[in-house]
C-alpha positions, 0 to 999 in steps of 0.5 A: 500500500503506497504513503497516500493509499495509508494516508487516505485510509487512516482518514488524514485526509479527511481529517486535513479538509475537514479541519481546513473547512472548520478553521476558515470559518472559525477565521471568518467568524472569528475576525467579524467579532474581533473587528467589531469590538475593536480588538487589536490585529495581534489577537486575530494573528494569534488566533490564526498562529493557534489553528495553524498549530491544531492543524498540525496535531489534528493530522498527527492524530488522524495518523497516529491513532484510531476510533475504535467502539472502545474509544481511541487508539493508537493505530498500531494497536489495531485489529485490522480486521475490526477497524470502523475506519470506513464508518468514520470516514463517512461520518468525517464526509458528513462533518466535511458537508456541514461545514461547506455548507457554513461555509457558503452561508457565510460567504453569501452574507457577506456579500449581502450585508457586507462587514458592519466597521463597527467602532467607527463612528457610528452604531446602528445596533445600539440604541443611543441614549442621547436626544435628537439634539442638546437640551439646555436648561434654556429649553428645548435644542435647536433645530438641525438642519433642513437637509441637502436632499437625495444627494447629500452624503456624510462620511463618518470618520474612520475607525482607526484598527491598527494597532499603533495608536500613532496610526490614527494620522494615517486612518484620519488621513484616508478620510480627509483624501475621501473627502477632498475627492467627493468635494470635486464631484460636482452636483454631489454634497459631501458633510466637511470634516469638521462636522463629521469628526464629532461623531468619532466614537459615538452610539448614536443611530445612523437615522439620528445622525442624518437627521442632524446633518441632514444627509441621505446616505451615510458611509461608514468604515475602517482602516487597519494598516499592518507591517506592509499591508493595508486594509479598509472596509467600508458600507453605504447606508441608505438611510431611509430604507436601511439598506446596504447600497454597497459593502466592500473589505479592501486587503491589499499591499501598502503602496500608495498606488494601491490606497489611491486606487482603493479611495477611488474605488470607494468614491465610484460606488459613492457617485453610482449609488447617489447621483449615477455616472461619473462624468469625464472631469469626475474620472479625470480628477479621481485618476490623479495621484497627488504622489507616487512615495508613501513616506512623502504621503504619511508626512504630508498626512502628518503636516496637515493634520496638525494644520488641521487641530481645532484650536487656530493658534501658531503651534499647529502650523509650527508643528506641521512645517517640518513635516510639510517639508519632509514630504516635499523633500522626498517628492519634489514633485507633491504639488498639495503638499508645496500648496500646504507649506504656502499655507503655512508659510503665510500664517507665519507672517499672519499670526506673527511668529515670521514676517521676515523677508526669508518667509515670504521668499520661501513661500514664493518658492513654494507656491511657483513649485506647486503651480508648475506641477498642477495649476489647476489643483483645487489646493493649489489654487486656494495656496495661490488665493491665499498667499494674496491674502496672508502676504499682499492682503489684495483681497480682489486678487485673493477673492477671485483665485478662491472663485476659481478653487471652488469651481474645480471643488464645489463641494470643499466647505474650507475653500468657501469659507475663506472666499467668505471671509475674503468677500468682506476684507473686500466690501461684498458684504451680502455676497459673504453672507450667502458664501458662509451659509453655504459653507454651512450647509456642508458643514452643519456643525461647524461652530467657526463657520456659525461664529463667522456668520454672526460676527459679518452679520455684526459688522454689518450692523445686522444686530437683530439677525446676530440675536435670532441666530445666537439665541438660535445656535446657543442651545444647540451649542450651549458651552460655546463661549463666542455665541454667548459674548454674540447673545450680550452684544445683541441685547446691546446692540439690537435692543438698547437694554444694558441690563439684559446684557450685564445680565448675560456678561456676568454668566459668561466664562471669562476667556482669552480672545476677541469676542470676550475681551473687547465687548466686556470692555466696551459695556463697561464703558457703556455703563460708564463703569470706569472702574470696572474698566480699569480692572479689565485692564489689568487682567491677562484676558482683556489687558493682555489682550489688548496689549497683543493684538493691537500694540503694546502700551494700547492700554495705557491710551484705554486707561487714559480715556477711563481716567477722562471720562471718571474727570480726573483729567490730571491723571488722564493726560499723564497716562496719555502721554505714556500712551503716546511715548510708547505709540511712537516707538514703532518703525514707520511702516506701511502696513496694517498695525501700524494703521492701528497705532496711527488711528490710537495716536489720533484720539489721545491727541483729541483728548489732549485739545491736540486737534490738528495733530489728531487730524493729521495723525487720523489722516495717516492711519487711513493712508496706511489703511482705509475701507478701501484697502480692508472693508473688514478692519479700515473701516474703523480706522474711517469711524475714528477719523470722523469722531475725531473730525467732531471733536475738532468742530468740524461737526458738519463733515463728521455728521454727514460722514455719520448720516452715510453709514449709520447703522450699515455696513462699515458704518457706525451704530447707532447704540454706540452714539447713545451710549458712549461717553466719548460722544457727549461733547455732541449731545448739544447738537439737536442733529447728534441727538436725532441720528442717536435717538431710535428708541428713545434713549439718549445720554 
């Protein structure tokens, strides 16, 4: 009898199938339920380590021994005559059966229902504990949004499934790129990052969390990236019929190629399912590679997530250079990541840590690289916009590169964001509010793009809209500090009522910015509580602030005005020429921060009785920049020129400049002339007192 005739006769062979057919789908089974709780890859590998080493045994077994009616023994024991091996290798055949069967069943379920990722960010399986919306002790939540129709998809953010921690860059990475192709779909409606990253880990239904961005579909999945091999799965979800439109597990080789190809795939299915063919721009876009080197990708991956933190603040960018600059580095031909370190470059001169001529130069090196590669990138021409932005603060060059951007993206919420904030520096005042409310509707729970919108709204002396949308926002956002400031600038501002807004002021947590650290200051002085001032004045949340943002010694100039208007006038003149000694102490440059110390100079000068000095330092604060240059930020260098022309008895001039803007864009408020001390020079002027009075209130 040959070897094998011996093998097939003590049923090792059908031991080995029937063994082989059992572990696969013990594996299927097995790697289902690790994944859906989330268990690292070593248990899986493990596991499969276990089986492989049963696989051995179970085929020494099969061979060394034998099922007799009086149990097991060895073979060599064995009356040949008596052996009942033909009995269980039918019962092996059947067993064998079974499994194929299981077998089958798992694979057609499979391909039905596809994997669940579970542990991404959502969970249709576990009923959420959570409301539709937040409930506040102010009442019930805010209204989610209205809805984008059929076409509107949300993107969950990945479930990070390797093993590293650090890896989440890398899972993070995949979903930004998923996104950043949609966007360039056109006629398809894509949720923005920002408003999708909130549901990372959360129990909420599927229905619940597209009822809340107001999509149709959601896609949902995971990426677990292992030595040189990636994996990615991913569903889309029907969310009217719960209905898997399409379900795939991608296990391929770590090449970039190959995570490209996977992303495009996923972003076909996408567009079949929700709006049917691709057309031949769509194909075109999904083709392009932005790198042939994974290690150029994972630190471009690197660098624009730091760029991407919540907090906007100079360590995310400082952090992401370098790896912005390794990716370049290694690819030189990485046309994204040039348009990233144009970005970067820029928010160095605009937040201030770089504004030497190096940095600019670098910027201009970085930008003629990336426009050499791919001119026509999406990123590549918002890295042009903004670089007219950030470094020549030409905003109608600037403004119309972010047009061209978000032509060849139409769904990239980042890029209208910034033509928004582009359309107000230029004087479009209602074209940005129709830009950021687009912006909103692909990014629902943006709380910046809200806080955006309210703030133009403001500029634009749109107060009644500021104190619906605030009151509306805050009970959906209620720990938003900067939609609590709006709601007291509101009662101020829309309504006249100190009160209401002291009320407000007094409930809201002291922070670090803008939107606390001016209107405090302001409605103390409103309330002609010049104390309070003072004291705001020496605090790091408004003092500080004040003193960095604008100028060192600003201050002074604020604390010599509440000195004023208290009447200690000895004191006042004392801390104004402080002011004016360290105002003075900055180069000549033509630029933005020195407009600001210019216009500064200008009022401790009118205080002082110095009026054509004042005028005259007015007059060089505009000519460093006007409205015409910033409609955003000249424009209150233009309301202090015409308080100042008032102070020096050109009452005229400064009236008609008032009756032209009052309560417009740009112009002043109306609030300001009825509460603000520093008009009171005027309230012996029936004309002051008839463009201040609209309710009533005077002072």
């Amino acid at each position: 009898m040959s070897f094998f005739e011996e093998l097939k006769r003590r049923n090792v062979v059908r031991v080995a199938v029937a063994y082989g057919v059992a572990a696969w789908v013990l594996l299927q089974v097995a790697d289902l339920v690790l994944e859906n709780i989330e268990a690292p890859p070593w248990v899986i590998q493990a596991l499969m380590l276990v089986v492989l080493l049963g696989f051995v045994a179970a085929v020494v077994i099969a061979w060394a021994y034998e099922i007799t009616p009086e149990g097991i023994k060895k073979e060599a024991e064995v009356d040949r005559s008596q052996s009942i091996v033909g009995q269980t290798g039918k019962k092996l055949d059947r067993i064998i059966i079974a499994f194929l069967v299981v077998a089958v069943g798992v694979l057609l379920v499979e391909r039905q229902v596809g994997q669940e990722p579970t542990g991404s960010s959502a969970s249709r399986n576990v009923a959420s504990a959570e409301p539709a919306g937040p409930v506040t002790e102010s009442g019930p939540a805010a209204p989610a949004p209205t809805g984008l129709g059929r076409s509107a998809i949300a993107v969950l953010p990945f479930a990070n499934r390797s093993l590293q921690e650090g890896d989440l860059f890398f899972t993070d990475g995949i979903h930004d790129d998923l996104l950043t192709q949609l966007a360039k779909i056109d006629d398809l409606k894509v949720i923005s990052r920002t408003s999708v990253m909130e549901y990372r880990d959360t129990t909420k239904k599927i229905s619940q969390i597209a009822e809340e961005l107001g999509v149709a579909k959601i896609l949902e999945g995971g990426v677990q990236r292992a030595g040189n091999r990636v994996r990615i799965n991913a569903q889309l979800i029907d969310v009217a019929t719960d209905e898997h439109l399409w379900a795939e597990t991608f296990d391929r080789e770590m090449t970039i190629d190959n995570i490209f190809d996977i992303q495009s795939e996923i972003t076909r299915r996408i567009v079949a399912a929700v709006k049917g063919q691709l057309s031949a721009a769509d194909e075109e876009a999904l083709a392009d590679s932005p790198t042939d080197n994974v290690e150029a990708y994972e630190a471009y991956l690197r660098a624009r997530a730091l760029s991407l933190r919540a907090d906007y603040v100079a360590e995310n960018y400082i952090e992401a250079e370098p790896w912005a600059q390794q990716a370049v580095d290694l690819d030189p031909d990485f046309a994204e990541a040039w348009a990233l370190l144009v970005e970067i470059h820029g928010q160095a001169v605009w937040q201030g840590w770089d504004r030497t001529p190096e940095r600019r130069a670098k910027a201009e090196s970085a930008l003629a690289n990336a426009l050499r590669l791919k001119p026509e990138s999406p990123a590549v021409i918002a890295a042009e916009a903004d670089f007219y932005y950030r470094f020549d603060e030409d905003y109608e060059k600037s403004l119309g590169y972010f047009e061209k951007a978000h032509e060849a993206a139409p769904g990239d919420a980042r890029i209208l964001v910034f033509k928004a904030i582009t359309e107000r520096r230029a004087g479009y005042w209602d074209q940005s509010i129709t830009t950021f409310e687009q912006a909103l509707e692909l990014d629902p729970s943006n709380s910046f793009i809200i806080n955006q919108l309210i703030d133009t709204l403001g500029n634009m002396n749109e107060w009644e809209r500021v104190r619906y949308l605030a009151d509306t926002y805050v009970l959906r956002f209620p720990t938003s500090r900067d939609l609590q400031s709006f709601q007291m600038q509101s009662r101020i501002y829309a309504d006249g009522d100190l009160e209401a807004a002291r009320a407000l002021a007094d409930r809201m947590p002291e922070w670090y910015g803008p939107f606390y650290s001016f209107p405090v200051f302001d409605l103390a002085r409103f309330e002609r509580d010049y104390d309070r001032q003072l004291e705001l004045l020496d605090s790091q949340n408004v003092g500080g602030f004040l003193e960095e943002v604008l100028f060192p010694g600003f201050s002074l100039f604020a604390a010599g005005a509440a000195h004023h208007f208290k009447g200690d006038r000895e004191t006042a003149e004392s801390v104004f020429q402080e002011a004016l000694a360290a105002a003075h102490a900055f180069s000549t440059d033509r630029n933005t921060e020195n407009s600001y110390k210019w216009s500064v100079i200008a009022q401790a000068l009118s205080f002082l009785g110095d009026h054509d000095a004042a005028i005259e330092a007015s007059e060089k604060s505009l000519a460093f920049l006007s409205s015409e240059d910033d409609h955003l930020f000249g424009s209150g260098n233009e309301r202090v020129h015409t308080w100042v022309l008032a102070m020096a008895g050109r009452r005229d001039e400064a009236l008609a400049r008032l009756r032209a803007k009052l309560d417009k864009p740009e112009g002043y408020n109306r609030r300001i002339l009825q509460f603000g001390p520093e008009w009171d020079f005027f309230r012996d002027d029936p004309r002051f007192v008839a463009l201040a009075t609209s309710d009533g209130v005077t002072r």
